[in-house]
N, C-alpha and C positions, 0 to 999 in steps of 0.2 A: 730557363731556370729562374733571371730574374721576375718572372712575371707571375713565377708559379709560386716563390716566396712573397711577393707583394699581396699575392691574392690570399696566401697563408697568414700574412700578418692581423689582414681586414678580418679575416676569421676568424682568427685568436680572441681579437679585438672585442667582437660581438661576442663569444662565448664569455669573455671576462665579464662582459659587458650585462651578460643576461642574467647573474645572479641580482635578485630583487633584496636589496637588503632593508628598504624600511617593511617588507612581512617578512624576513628572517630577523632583524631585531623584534621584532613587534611580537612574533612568536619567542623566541627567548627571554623576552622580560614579559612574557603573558599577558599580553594587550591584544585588543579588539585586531582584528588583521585591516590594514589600511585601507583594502578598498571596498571593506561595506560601512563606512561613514564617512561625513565630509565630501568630498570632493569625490571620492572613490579613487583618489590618485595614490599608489604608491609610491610617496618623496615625502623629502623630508615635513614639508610644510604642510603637508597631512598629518604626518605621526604627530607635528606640533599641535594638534588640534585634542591631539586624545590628551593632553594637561601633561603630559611628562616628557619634559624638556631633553632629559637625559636620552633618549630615544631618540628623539628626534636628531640633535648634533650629533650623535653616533651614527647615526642615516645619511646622515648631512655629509661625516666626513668621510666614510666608506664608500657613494656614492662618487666622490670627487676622485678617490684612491682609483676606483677602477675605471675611468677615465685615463686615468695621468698614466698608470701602471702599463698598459701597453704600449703609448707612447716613448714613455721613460725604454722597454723593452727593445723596442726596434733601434730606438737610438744608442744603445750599448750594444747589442748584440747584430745588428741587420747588414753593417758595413761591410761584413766579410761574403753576403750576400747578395752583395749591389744595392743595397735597401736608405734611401738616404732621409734628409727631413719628411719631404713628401711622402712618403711610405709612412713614416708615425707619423702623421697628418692623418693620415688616412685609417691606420689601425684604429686612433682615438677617435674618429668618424664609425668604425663597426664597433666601438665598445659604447660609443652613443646610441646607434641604431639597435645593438642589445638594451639596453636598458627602457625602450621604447617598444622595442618589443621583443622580451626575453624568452629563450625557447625554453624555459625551464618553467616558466610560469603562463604557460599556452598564449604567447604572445600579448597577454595583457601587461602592459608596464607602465612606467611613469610618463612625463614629459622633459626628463633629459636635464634642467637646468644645472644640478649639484655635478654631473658628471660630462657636463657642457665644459664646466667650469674646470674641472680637473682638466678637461684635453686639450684646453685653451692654457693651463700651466706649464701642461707638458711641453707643451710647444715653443711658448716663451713664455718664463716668470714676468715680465716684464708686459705684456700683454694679457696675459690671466691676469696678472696687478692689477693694469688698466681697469679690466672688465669687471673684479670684484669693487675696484672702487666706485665704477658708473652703479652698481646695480645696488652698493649700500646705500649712497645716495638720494636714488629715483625712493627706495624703500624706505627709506629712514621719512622723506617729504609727504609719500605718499602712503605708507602702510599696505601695501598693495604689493605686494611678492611676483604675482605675475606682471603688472605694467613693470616692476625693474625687472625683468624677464624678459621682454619685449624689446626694454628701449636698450638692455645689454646685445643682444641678440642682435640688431640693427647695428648697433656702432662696432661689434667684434671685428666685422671685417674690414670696416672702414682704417680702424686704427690698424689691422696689418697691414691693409695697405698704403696709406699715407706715411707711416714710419719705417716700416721693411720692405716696404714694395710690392712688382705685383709677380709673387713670387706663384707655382704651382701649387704650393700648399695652399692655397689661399681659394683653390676650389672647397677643398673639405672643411674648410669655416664658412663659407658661402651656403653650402648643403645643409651642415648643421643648424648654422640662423635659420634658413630657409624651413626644417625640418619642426625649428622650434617654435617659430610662431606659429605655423599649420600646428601644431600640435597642443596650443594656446588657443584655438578659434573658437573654444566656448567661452571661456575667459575672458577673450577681445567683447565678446557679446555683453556677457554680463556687468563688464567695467562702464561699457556703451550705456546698457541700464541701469545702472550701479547697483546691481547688485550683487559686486563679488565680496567675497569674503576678506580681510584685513588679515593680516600676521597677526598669529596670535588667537585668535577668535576659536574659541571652541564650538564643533560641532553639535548640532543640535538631538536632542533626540529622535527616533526615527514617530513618526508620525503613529502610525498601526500600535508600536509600543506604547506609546505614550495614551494613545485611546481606551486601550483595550482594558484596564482596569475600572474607568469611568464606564465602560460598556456593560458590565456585568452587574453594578446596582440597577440599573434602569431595567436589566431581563429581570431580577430577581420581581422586583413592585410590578414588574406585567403580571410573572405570576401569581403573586400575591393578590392581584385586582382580579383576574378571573376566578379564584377560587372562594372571593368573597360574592362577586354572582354568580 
């Protein structure tokens, strides 16, 4: 029984997890859908690129919600269960791996960071604290959203366990880091070549668009050249 509600919780966890909400904001406030510009990533630090802020922090903090929200869940309700820290541990670990890849959006999703962050609240205030403070930091020094991604993602588990210990839960923040840099590896590239994108930074226009009007004086004067010989 309790194995079968643990496993029910991870479930939960990922289905809360799979709503993609920077393309259901983005669709609601009639913006371009996140992942045909930029980065192609649906998260926050996408929508920021389509210039409307408001979107974006609305991504930002929905994305953390449904992190935290199944965590918060098992820890009110799981007790009666058998279901204890480790179990929301692990819930916030399947609301992770939905958002990564949500069954509602054919397994195309984000990279986790905003809903990292939430299940790293849920867990302890006190160590989400930690980690939003490492990751303002690294971004605030660097402008670079994904390096404080990274170097949060690295130190998450360290700080559980240097200060709480080396408790069980402490796998499903291992997974997640582990989850989240794999899933940063174009990223790590680009920062390598510097050529990643900065907070902030709007995306560019798509290439073909941007042509395709300069294309169509040039057809015209072909015409016009052959019908004068």
């Amino acid at each position: 029984m309790q194995a079968l509600a643990f496993l029910a919780a991870v479930a939960g966890g990922y289905l809360i997890g799979s709503v993609s909400f920077a393309v259901v904001v983005s669709r609601a406030m009639g913006l371009a859908d996140p992942r045909s510009y930029g980065s192609g990533n649906p998260g926050a630090t996408n929508v920021l690129r389509s210039g409307n802020k408001a979107a974006a922090v609305l991504t930002l903090v929905l994305d953390a919600l449904k992190g935290w929200l199944p965590v918060l869940l098992v820890q009110q309700f799981g007790a009666r269960l058998g279901l204890g820290e480790t179990a929301a541990a692990f819930a916030g670990l399947g609301a992770f791996a939905g958002h990564l890849w949500p069954v509602y959006f054919r397994l195309r999703g984000g990279k986790g960071v905003a809903t990292a962050a939430g299940v790293l609240l849920g867990v302890s205030p006190l160590l989400g604290l930690a980690c939003l403070v490492t990751w303002a930091l690294v971004a605030a020094l660097t402008r670079y959203s994904s390096l404080a991604a990274l170097v949060t993602a690295v130190c998450a588990p360290f700080y559980q366990a240097l200060v709480w210990g080396l408790e069980p839960l402490l796998l499903a923040l291992v997974g997640m880091s582990l989850l989240l840099i794999w899933r940063h590896e174009a990223n790590i590239r680009k920062l390598l070549a510097g050529t990643e994108s900065k907070l902030g930074q709007k995306a560019a226009a798509p290439a073909v668009a941007a042509s395709a009007p300069a294309a169509r004086p040039r057809a015209r004067r072909a015409r016009h050249t052959k019908k004068g010989h």
